[in-house]
N, C-alpha and C positions, 0 to 999 in steps of 0.2 A: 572206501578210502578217501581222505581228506589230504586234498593236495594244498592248503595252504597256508602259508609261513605262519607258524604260533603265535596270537597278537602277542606274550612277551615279547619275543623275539623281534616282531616289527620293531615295537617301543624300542626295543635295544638301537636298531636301527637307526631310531630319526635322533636317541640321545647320543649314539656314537656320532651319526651326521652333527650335529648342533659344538659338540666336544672338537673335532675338526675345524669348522667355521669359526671357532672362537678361540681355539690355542695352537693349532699346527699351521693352518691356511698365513696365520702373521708370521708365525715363524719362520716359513719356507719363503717371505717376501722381505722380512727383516735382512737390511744390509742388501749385499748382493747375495744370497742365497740362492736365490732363482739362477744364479750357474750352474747348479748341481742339477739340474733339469732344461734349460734350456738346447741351445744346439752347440753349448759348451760345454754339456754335462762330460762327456768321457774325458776330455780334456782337464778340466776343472776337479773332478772325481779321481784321478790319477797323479800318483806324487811319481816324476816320470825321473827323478833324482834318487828314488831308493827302488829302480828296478821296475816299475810299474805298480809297486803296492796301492791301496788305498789314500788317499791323502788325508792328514790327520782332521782338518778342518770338518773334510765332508762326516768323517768317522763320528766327531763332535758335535755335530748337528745331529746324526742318528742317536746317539745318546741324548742329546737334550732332547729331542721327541720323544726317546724310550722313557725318561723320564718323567714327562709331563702328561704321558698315559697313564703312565702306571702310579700316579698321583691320584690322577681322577680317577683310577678305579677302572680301567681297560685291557692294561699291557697283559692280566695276568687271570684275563677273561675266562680260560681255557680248564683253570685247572682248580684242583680241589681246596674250598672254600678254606680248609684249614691252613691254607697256604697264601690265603689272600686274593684267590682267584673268586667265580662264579658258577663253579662246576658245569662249565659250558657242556655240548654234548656234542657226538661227529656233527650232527643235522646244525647246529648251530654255526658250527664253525666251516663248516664248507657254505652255508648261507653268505655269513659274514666275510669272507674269505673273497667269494665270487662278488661281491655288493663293494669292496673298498677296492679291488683291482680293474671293477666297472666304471671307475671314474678315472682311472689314466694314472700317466705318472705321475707322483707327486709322493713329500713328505709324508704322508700317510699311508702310505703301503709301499716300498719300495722294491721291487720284489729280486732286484741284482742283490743284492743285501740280506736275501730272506726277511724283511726287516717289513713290519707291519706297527700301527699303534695296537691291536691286540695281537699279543704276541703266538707266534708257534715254536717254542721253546721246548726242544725235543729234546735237549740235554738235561732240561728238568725233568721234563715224564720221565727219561730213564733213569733218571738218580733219586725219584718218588720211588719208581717200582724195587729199583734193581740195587739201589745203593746199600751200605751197610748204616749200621747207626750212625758210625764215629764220622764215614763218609756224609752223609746227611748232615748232621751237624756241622761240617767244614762248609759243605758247597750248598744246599739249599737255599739259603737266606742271596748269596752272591749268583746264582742262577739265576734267580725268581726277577730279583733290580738288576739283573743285566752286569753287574760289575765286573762278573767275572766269567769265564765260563771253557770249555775244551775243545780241542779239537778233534777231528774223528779218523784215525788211521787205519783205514780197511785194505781200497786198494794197493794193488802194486802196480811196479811197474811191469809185469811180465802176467799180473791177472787182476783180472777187472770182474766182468760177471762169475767167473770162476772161484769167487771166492776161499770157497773150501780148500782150493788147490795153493794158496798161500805158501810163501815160501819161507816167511817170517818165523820164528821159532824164537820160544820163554823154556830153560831150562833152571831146574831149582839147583841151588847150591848155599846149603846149611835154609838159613830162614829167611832169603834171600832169592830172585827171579833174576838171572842174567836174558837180556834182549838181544836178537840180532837179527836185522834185515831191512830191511826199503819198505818206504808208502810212498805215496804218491796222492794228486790230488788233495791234499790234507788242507779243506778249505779254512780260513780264519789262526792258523797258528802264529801269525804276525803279533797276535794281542792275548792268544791267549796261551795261560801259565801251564797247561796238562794239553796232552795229546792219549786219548782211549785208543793204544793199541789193542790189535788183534792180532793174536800169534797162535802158533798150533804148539800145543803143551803136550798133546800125545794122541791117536787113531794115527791112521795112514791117510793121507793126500785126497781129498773126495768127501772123505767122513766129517758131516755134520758137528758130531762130537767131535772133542778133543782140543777146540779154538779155544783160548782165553784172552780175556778182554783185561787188561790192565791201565790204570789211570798213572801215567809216566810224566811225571814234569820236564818242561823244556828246557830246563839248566841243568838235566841229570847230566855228568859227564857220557861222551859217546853218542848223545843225541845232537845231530847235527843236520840243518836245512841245507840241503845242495843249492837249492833257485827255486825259484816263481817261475811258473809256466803261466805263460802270455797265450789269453783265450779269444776267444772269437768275439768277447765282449768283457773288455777293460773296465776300472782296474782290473787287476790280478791278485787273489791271496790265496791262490790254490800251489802250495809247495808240495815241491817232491825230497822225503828227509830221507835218513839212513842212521839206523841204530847199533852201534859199535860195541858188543858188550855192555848194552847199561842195565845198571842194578838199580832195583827195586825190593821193597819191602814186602812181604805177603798182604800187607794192608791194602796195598796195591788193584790186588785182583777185585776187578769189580764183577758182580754176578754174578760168583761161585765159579772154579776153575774147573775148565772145559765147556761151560754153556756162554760163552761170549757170541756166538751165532747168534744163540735165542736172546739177548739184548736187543740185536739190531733188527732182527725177525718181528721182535713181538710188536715194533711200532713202525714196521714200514705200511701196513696196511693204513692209518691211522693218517702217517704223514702222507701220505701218496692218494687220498682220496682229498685232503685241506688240499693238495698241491693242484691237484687235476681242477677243484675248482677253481681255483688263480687263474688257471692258465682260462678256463669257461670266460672267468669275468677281463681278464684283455680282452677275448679273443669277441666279447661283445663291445666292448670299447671302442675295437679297428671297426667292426661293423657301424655302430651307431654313428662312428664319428662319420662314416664313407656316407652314407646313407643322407645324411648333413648335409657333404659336402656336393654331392649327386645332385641335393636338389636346388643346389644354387650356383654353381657352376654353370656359365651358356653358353658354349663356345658356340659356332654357327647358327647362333639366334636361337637355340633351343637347350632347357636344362638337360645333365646328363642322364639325369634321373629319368629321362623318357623315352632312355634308349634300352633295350632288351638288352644287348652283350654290358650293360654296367647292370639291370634288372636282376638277372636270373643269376650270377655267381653269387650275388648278396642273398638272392632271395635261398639257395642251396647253404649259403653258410648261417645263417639265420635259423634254416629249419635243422642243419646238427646241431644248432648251438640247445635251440630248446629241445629238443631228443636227450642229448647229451645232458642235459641240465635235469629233466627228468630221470634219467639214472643215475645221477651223483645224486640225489635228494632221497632216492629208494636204497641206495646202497650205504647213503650216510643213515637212514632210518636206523634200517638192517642192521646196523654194526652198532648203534645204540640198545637194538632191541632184542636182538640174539648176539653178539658178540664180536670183537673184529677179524676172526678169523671165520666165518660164518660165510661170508660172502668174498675170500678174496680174489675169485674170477672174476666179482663184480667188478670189483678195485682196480685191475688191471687194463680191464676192457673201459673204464673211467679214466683213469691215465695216462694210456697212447693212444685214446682218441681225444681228450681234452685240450695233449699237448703238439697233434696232426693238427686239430682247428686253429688251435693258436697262431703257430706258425702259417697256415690258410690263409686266416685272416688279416694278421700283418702283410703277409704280400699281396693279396690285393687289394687292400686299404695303400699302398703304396702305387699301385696301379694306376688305384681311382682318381688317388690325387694329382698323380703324373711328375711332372718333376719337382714337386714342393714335396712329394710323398716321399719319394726318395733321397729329400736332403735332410738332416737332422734337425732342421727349425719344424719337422714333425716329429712325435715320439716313434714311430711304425717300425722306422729301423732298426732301434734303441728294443724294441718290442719283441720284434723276429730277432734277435742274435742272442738275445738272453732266454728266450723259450725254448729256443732248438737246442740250447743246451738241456731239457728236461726232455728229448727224447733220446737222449743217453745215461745222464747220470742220477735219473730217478727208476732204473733200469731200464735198459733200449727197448723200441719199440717189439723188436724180435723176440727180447727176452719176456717181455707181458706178453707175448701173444704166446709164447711156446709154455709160461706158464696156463694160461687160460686151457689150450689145448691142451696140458696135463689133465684137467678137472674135467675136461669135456670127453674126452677117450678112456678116463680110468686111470691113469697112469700118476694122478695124484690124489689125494683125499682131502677134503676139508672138515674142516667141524660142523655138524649138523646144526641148523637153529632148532635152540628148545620150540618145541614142540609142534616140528614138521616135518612129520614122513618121510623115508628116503621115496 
């Protein structure tokens, strides 16, 4: 076995580093921009005059970096060359993923935003895979440059992991889908024109089948945002809507009516192994940076770094971090070289352990520092409240584990990798 990064890949590396250094690093210093990061970020990041939304500045900023990546030839790293990308591969992109959230916060991966200079543009993969022609031809080109893009209506308010049990329902009438019921969490519909519901068109309550995924525009009549729910880390563009009768065209349906599950199924494995290393490359960040500051810190004539109770928490989160990092690197192989549903126990046991260190290690990077750690002229705080939201909404940590334990008891199946033995 060959554990080390593909010299392509390095190269990719120091030319992504160099692209940074030379077009985001001024731009994130240009003006005062540096309040979207500093210990005025939340503040600054929050238009606190329309409810806690996004403030349009900060939003404008993300688009000039979306853009000046995806110029040079980065934002669109991920995806197939016919589309202007570089037919990245998982291994590649959980490299890269873990390498630009190891240098902290900043303009160049911003991860409250999902927002990186090489993009993870999930609403493309799905409208490569799953879109229809006419649909491709509308949103591909506005996907890909960011202009445009949907938001995603799965949850409710009354089910979360339980998706199947959705209460939402699409009824046909002549050539025509009538909508009706609540989502929730529906991140990003502030900006954007379509919301992919998901509604149950026919099975019973539990049943897989039967969900349909429809691409619904936000000025359909009947479609209406109740409020923005205020999270544990500001802004806010997570709404909770309610769909009153709205009509849609059959064109509508995106991924063939009833298989709207299998849309969001076929790329959670995909997204959720990029996410776990994100959360890898913070959670080496708060390390690296503790470790820093350990050895320069002297309070009673001695640095801290020589003390065992700061020694040995770093030294235990250090060694999940590379465990951990070795199994996102075997599991991103895996899913390039047998397929992504090959390995999705791997995926999970990579995910709510990725995003327990995470959070680990912002708190005690907050420790180490003492009271400079806990105030926001560090990032640490800023760090823990935005990842402890990915030990629920990129499924709970419970729910990765009870899937895992499906695969480990029998009680689920995965796809075999070509050509290894049960």
């Amino acid at each position: 076995m060959d554990f080390d990064i593909p010299n392509e890949l390095r190269a990719y590396l120091a030319e992504l580093d160099e692209f940074i250094e030379r077009e985001i690093r001024p731009l994130e210093a240009e003006g005062d921009n540096v309040r979207f990061f500093d210990h005025r970020r939340e503040d600054a990041r929050t238009d606190w005059e329309r409810g806690g939304l996004p403030n349009e500045e900060w939003e404008a900023l993300l688009g000039e970096a979306r853009r000046r990546a995806d110029a040079a030839g980065h934002y669109r790293y991920p995806f197939p060359a016919e589309y202007g990308g570089r037919d990245g591969t998982n291994l590649d992109m959980a490299v890269i993923r873990e390498h630009l959230a190891s240098k902290g916060l900043g303009l160049h991966c911003d991860l409250q935003n999902e927002f990186a200079v090489v993009g993870n543009n999930v609403g493309l993969l799905l409208m490569i895979e799953y879109g229809s022609e006419e649909q491709k031809a509308e949103w591909v080109e506005d996907l890909a440059e960011g202009r445009g893009g949907f938001s995603f209506g799965i949850t409710e308010p009354e089910h979360g992991s339980d998706a199947t049990f959705m209460e939402t329902t699409a009824r046909r009438d002549g050539d025509e889908w009538v909508i009706n019921g609540e989502k929730t969490w529906n991140t990003g519909i502030h900006r954007a024109s379509h919301d992919l519901i998901f509604a149950r068109t026919g099975g019973a309550p539990g049943d897989a089948a039967g969900i349909t995924a429809f691409l619904v525009p936000r000025e359909a009549p009947g479609f209406e945002v109740v409020e923005y729910l205020w999270t544990f880390n500001m802004p806010t563009d997570h709404a909770h809507i309610r769909l009153g009768d709205v009509r849609v065209p059959g064109s509508a349906v995106f991924g063939g009516e009833g298989r709207g599950l299998m849309v969001v199924q076929h790329f959670f494995n995909e997204n959720r192994i990029r996410q776990a290393a994100s959360s890898l490359g913070a959670a080496q960040y708060c390390i690296d940076e503790s470790v820093a500051y350990a050895r320069r810190r002297a309070p009673f004539g001695k640095p801290l770094a020589q003390n065992q109770g700061i020694q040995f928490p770093l030294v235990e989160l250090q060694t999940r971090a590379e465990m951990l990092r070795a199994l996102i690197h075997k599991t991103a192989w895996m899913m390039d070289r047998y397929g992504a549903f090959s390995v999705s126990d791997k995926v999970s046991m990579c995910n709510y352990q990725a995003n327990r260190l995470c959070c680990d290690a912002a708190d005690w990077a907050m420790q180490v520092h003492g009271g400079l750690g806990y105030s926001r002229h560090k990032p640490f705080e800023h760090i823990y409240r935005h990842h402890r939201r990915y030990r629920i909404t990129e499924g709970a940590d419970e729910i990765q584990m009870r899937r895992i334990a499906g695969y480990m008891f029998g009680f689920m199946h995965q796809q075999a990798p070509k050509g290894v033995s049960d």
